[in-house]
C-alpha positions as CSV (number, residue, x, y, z in Angstrom):
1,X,-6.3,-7.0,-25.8
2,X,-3.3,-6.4,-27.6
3,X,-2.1,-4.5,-30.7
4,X,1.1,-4.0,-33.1
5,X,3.4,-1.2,-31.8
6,X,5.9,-2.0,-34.3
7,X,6.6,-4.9,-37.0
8,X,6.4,-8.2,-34.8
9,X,6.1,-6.1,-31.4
10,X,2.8,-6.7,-29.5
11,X,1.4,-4.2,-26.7
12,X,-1.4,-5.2,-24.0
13,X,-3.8,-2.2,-23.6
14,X,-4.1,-1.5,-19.6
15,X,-5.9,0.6,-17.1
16,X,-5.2,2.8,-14.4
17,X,-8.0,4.6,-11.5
18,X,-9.0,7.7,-14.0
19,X,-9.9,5.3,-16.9
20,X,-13.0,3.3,-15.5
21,X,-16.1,3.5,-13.5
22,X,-17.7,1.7,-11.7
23,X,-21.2,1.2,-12.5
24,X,-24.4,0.2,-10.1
25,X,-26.5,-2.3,-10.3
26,X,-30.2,-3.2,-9.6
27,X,-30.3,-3.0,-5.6
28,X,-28.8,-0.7,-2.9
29,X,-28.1,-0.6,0.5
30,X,-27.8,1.3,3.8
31,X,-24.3,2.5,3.7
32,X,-24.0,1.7,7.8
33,X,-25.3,-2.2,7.0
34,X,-22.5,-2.9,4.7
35,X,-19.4,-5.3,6.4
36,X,-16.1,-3.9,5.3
37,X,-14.3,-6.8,7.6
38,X,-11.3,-8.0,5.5
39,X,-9.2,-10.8,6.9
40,X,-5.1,-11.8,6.5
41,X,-4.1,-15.3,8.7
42,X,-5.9,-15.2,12.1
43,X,-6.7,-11.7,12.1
44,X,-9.4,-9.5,11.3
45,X,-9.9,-6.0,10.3
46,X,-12.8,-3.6,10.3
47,X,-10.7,-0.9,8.3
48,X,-9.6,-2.7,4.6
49,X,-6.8,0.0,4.7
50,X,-3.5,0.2,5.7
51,X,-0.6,2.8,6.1
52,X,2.7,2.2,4.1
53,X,5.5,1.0,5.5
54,X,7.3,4.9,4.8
55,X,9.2,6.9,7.5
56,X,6.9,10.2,6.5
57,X,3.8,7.7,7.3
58,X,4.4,5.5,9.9
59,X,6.3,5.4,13.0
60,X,4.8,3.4,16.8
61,X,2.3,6.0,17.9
62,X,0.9,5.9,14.1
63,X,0.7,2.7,14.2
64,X,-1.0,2.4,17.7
65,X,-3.5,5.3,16.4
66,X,-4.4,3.6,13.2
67,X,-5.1,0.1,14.7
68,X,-7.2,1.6,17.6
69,X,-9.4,3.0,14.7
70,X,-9.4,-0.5,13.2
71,X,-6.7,-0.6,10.5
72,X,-3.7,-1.6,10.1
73,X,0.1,0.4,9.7
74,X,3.3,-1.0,8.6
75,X,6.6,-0.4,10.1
76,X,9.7,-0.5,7.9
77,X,12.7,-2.2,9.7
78,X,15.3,-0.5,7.5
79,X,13.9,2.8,8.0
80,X,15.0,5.7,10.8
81,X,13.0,3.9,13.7
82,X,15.5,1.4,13.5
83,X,18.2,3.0,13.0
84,X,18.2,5.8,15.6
85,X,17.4,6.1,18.8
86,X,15.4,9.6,18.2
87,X,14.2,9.6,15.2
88,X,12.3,12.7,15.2
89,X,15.4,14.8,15.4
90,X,16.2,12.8,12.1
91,X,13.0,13.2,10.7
92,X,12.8,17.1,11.3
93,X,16.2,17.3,9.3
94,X,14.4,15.6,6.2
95,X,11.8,18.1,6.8
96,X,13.6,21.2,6.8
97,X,16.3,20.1,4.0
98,X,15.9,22.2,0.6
99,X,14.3,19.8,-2.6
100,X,18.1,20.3,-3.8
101,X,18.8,18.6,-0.7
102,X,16.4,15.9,0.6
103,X,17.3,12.9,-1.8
104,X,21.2,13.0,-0.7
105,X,20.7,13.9,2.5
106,X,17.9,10.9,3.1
107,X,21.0,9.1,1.2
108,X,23.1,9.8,3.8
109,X,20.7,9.5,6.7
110,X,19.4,6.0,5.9
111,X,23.2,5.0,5.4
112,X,23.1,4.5,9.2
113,X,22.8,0.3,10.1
114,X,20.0,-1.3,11.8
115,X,20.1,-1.5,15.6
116,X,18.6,-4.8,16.4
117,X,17.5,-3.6,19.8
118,X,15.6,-0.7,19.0
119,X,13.6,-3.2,15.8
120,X,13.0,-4.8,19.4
121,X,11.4,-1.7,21.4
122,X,9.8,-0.2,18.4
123,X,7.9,-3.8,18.2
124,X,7.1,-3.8,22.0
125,X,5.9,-0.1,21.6
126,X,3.5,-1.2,19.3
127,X,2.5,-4.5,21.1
128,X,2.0,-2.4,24.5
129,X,-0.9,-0.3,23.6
130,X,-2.5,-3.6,22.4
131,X,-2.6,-3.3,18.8
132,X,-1.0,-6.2,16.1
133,X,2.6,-5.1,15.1
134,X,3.2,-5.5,11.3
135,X,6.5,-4.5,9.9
136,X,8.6,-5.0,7.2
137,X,12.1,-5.2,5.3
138,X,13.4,-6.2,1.6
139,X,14.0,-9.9,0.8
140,X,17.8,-9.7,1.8
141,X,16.9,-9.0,5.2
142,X,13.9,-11.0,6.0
143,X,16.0,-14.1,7.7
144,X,18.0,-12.2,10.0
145,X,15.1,-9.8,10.5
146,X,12.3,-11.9,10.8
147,X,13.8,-14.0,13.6
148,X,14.5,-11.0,15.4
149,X,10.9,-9.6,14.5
150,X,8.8,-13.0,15.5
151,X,10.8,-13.2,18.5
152,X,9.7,-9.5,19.9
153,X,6.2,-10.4,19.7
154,X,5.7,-8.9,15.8
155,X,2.0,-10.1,14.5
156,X,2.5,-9.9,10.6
157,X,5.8,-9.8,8.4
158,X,6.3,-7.9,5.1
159,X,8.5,-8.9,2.6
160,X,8.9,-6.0,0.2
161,X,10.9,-4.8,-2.9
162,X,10.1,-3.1,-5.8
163,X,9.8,-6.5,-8.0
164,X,9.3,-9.4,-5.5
165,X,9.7,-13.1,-8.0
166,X,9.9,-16.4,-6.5
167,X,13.0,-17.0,-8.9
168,X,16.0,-14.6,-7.9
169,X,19.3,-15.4,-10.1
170,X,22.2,-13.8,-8.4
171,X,26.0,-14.8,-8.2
172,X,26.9,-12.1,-5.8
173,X,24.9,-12.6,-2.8
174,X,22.6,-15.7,-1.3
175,X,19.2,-15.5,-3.2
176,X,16.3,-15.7,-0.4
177,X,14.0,-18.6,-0.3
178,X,10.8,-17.1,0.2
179,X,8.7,-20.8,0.4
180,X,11.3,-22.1,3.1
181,X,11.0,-18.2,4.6
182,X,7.0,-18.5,4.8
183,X,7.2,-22.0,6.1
184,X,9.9,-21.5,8.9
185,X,8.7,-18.3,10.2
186,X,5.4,-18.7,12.5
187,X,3.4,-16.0,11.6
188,X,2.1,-14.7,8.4
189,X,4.1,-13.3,5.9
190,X,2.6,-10.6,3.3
191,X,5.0,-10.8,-0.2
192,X,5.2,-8.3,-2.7
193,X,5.2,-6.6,-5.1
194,X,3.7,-8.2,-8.2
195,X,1.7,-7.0,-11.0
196,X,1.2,-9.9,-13.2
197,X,-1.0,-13.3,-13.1
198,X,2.1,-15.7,-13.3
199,X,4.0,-13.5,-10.2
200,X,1.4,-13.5,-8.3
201,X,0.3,-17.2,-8.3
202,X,4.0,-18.1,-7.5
203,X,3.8,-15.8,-4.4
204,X,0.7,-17.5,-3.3
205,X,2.3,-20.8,-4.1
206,X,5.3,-20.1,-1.9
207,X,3.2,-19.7,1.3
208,X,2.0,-15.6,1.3
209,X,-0.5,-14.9,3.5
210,X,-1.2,-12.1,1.4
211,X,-0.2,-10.2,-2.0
212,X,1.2,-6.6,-2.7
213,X,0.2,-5.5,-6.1
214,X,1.3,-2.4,-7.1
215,X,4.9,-0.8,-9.0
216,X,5.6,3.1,-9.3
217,X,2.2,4.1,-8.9
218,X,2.3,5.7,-5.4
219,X,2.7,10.0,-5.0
220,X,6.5,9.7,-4.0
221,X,7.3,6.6,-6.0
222,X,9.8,7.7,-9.3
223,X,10.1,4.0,-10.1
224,X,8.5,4.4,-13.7
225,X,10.7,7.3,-14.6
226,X,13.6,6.1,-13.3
227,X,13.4,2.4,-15.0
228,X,10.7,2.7,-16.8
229,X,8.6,-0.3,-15.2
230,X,5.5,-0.4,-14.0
231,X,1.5,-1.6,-15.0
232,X,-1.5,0.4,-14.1
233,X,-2.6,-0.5,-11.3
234,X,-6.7,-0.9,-12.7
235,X,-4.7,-3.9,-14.9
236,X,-2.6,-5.0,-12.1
237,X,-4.9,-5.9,-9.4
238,X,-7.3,-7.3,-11.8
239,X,-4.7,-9.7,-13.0
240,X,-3.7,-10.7,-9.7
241,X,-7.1,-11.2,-8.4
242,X,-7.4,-13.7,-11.3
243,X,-4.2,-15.8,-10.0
244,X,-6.1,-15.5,-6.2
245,X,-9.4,-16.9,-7.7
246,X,-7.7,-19.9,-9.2
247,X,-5.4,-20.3,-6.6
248,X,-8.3,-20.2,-4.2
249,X,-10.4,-23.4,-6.3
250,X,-7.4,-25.5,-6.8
251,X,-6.4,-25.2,-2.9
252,X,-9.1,-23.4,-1.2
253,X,-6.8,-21.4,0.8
254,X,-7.7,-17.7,0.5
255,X,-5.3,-15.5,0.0
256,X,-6.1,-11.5,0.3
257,X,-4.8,-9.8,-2.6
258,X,-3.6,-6.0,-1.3
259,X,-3.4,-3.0,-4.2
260,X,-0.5,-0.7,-3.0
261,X,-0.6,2.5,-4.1
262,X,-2.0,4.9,-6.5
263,X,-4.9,5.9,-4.6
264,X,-5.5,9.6,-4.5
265,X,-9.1,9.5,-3.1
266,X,-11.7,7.4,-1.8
267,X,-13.2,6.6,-5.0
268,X,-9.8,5.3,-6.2
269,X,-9.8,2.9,-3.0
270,X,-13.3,1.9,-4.3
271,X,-12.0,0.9,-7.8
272,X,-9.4,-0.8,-6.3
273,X,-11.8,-3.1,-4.1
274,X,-14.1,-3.3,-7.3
275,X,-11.0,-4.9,-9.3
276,X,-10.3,-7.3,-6.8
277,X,-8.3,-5.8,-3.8
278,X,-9.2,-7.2,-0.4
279,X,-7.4,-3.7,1.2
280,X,-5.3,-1.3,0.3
281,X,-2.3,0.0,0.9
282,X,-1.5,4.3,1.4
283,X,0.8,6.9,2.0
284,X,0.2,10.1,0.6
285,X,-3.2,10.8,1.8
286,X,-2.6,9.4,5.3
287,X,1.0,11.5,5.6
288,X,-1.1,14.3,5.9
289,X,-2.6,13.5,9.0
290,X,-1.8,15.6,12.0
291,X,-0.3,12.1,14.3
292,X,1.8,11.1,10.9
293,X,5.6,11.6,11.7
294,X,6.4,13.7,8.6
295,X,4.8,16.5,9.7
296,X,3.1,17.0,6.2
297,X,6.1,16.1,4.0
298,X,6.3,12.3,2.5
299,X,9.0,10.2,0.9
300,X,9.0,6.9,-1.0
301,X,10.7,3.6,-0.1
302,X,13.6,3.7,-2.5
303,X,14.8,7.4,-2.3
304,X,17.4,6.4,0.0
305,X,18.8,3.8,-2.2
306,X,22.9,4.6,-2.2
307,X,22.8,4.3,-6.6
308,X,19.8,4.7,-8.1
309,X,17.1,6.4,-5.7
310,X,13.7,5.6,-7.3
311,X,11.8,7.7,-4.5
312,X,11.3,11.4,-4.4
313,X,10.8,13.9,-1.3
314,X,6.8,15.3,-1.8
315,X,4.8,18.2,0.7
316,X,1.2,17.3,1.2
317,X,0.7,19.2,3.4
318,X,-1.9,18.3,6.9
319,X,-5.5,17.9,6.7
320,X,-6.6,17.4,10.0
321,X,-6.6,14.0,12.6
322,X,-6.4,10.2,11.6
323,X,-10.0,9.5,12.6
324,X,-11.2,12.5,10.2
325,X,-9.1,11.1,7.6
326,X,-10.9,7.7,7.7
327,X,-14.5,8.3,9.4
328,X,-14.7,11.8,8.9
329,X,-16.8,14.6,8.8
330,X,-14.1,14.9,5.5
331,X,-13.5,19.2,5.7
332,X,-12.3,18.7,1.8
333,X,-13.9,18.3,-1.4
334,X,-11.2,16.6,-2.9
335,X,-11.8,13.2,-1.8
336,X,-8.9,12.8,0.7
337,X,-10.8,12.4,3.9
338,X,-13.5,10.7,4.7
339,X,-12.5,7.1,3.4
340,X,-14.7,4.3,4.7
341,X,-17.1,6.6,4.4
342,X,-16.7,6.5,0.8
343,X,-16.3,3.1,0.7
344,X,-19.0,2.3,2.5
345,X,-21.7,4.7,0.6
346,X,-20.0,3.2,-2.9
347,X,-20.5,-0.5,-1.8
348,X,-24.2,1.1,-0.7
349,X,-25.1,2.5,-3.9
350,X,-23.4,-0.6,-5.9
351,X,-25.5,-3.2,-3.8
352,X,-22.5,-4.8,-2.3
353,X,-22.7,-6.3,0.9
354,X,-19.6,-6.8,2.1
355,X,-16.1,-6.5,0.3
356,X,-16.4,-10.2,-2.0
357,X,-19.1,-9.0,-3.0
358,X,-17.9,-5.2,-4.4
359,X,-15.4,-7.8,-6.4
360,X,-18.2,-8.8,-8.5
361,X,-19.6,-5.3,-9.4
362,X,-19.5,-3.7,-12.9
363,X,-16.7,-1.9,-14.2
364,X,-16.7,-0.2,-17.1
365,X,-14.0,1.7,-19.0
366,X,-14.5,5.7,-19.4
367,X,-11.8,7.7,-19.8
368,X,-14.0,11.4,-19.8
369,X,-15.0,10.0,-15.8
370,X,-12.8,12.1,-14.3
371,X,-13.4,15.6,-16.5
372,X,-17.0,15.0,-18.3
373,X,-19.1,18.0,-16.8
374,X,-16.5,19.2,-14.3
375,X,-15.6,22.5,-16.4
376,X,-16.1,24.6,-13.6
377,X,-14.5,22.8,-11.4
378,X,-11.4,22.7,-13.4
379,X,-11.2,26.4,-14.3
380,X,-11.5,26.7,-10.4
381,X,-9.4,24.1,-9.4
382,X,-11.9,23.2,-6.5
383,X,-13.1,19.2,-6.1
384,X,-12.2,16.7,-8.6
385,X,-10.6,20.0,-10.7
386,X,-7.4,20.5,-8.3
């Protein structure tokens, strides 16, 4: 639906997590009978959620933990595992730095090249506990990387920028082909990010395995107040889904459509799978796990960028272990822990069976969801008030 901002200036009304429910149907089910299986290529995962490819979030033992727990993580090949040989010393310095500090020093920090031997090792790390190695990089990179990825034994690639388009007009550098890219490299290849029905599609049509929906909306993402782009991400994955359903009946090639970012709580996860994600990507709530490497502090993608960073430092603190984080017993009221186990009792309660299924539930739009008889817990800033 759109409306008139201004004489001859149209506006399309959109959504984020705290403006819609979801609402149940006629039938429920045992929570421990529903199938949260999700699938991208060959593989298959019991866990529909995966950690963000962020330096504060993932490093090879997170990545180990979270796949023996049946999800996925994803390694960034630009970040400090790649670039130094210890990158916990870095990492501690990013820790301890002053908020005055931490943009220009992670400046300086990630200023450091790649060191194609340790993308090598930090790959075989991951491959020698026996758990799929997914990792990623930004378009530029992906030919030289993703040679040098496939080649160590990497399971999934991740091409990743803040806009991702099929049609990239540059005079200054070599514009990446991203259909020659999915169809030369041998295993699959996740693109992203996209928020619109006509991106989207054309990702899918180049070759993606799977789609990244989702600008600005993560917890140490400045992307919409630094340029002022972005969709809600309610909007944005429903959209997207679209261009996957059609996609899907022309072709009949499935292709899992992933809402990164934005998700505070389990019930935002829920929403997300309700709007048509097949998983979901997070940071902030799983950088707060004891086993994540930034020791309770988190920091977006772009804050190292050498111009414009688009990424802040953030403290959120540590909540407990991984497993409590996903399986529980969740020791907070606020939603953070816990996860499938939210997901899992919501797909219950809605009568969805497995996660197609949750696609098809009822949404409806309320904006007083999130405050509507939670006085108390406002004024006490305890549960959905904090």
């Amino acid at each position: 639906m759109s409306s008139f901002i201004g004489v001859n200036k149209k506006a399309r009304q959109s959504y984020g997590f705290d403006e819609i429910a979801l609402s149940p149907g006629s039938i429920t089910i045992n929570p421990e009978e529903v199938d949260t299986n999700w699938k991208i290529g060959k593989y298959e995962f019991a866990v529909p959620i995966i950690a963000a490819a962020m330096d504060g979030v993932v490093d090879p033992k997170f990545a180990v933990a979270m796949g023996k727990l049946g999800g996925i993580a994803i390694l960034n090949l630009e970040g400090v595992q790649t670039k130094y040989e210890n990158p916990d010393k870095v990492i501690e310095k990013i820790v301890k730095s002053s908020g005055k500090e931490a943009t220009r020093l992670v400046q300086r920090i990630y200023e450091e090249p790649i060191k194609e031997k340790l993308v090598v090792k930090r790959i075989k790390e991951i491959k020698k506990a026996g758990i799929p190695a997914i990792v990623s990089c930004i378009p530029q990179k992906a030919p030289r990387l993703g040679k040098i990825a496939e080649e160590a034994g990497a399971d999934i690639f991740v091409v990743q920028s803040t806009v991702l388009t099929v049609k990239h007009i540059t005079t200054k550098y070599e514009s990446v082909n991203l259909k020659k890219f999915c169809s030369q490299i041998k295993i699959p290849v996740i693109l992203g990010n996209c928020v619109t029905y006509d991106v989207g599609l054309e990702l899918m049509q180049a070759g993606a395995a799977a789609v990244l929906v989702g600008i600005g909306p993560g917890a140490a993402c400045t992307t919409r107040g630094v340029l002022g782009i972005g969709v809600p991400q309610v909007t944005a994955i429903c959209d997207v889904a679209a261009a996957r359903d059609f996609y899907y009946k022309k072709t009949h090639r499935y292709v899992p459509v992933i809402a990164d970012g934005g998700m505070r709580t389990g019930g935002d996860l829920c929403k997300a799978i309700a709007c048509g994600a097949d998983a979901a990507v997070i940071g902030s709530i799983l950088a707060r796990a004891k086993e994540s490497p930034g020791r309770g502090y988190h920091w977006g993608m772009a804050t190292p960028h050498p111009n414009l960073p688009r990424g802040t430092r953030i403290y959120v603190g540590t909540s407990g272990p991984l497993k409590e984080i996903l399986f529980g017993p969740a020791r907070t009221d606020d939603g953070s822990q816990n996860l499938m186990g939210a997901l899992q009792t919501s797909m219950g309660n809605l009568g969805a069976k497995n996660i197609k299924e949750m696609h098809k539930v009822e949404i409806i739009i309320a904006p007083s969801i999130q405050t509507e008889g939670k006085l108390f817990q406002s004024v006490q800033r305890v549960g959905m008030g904090k």
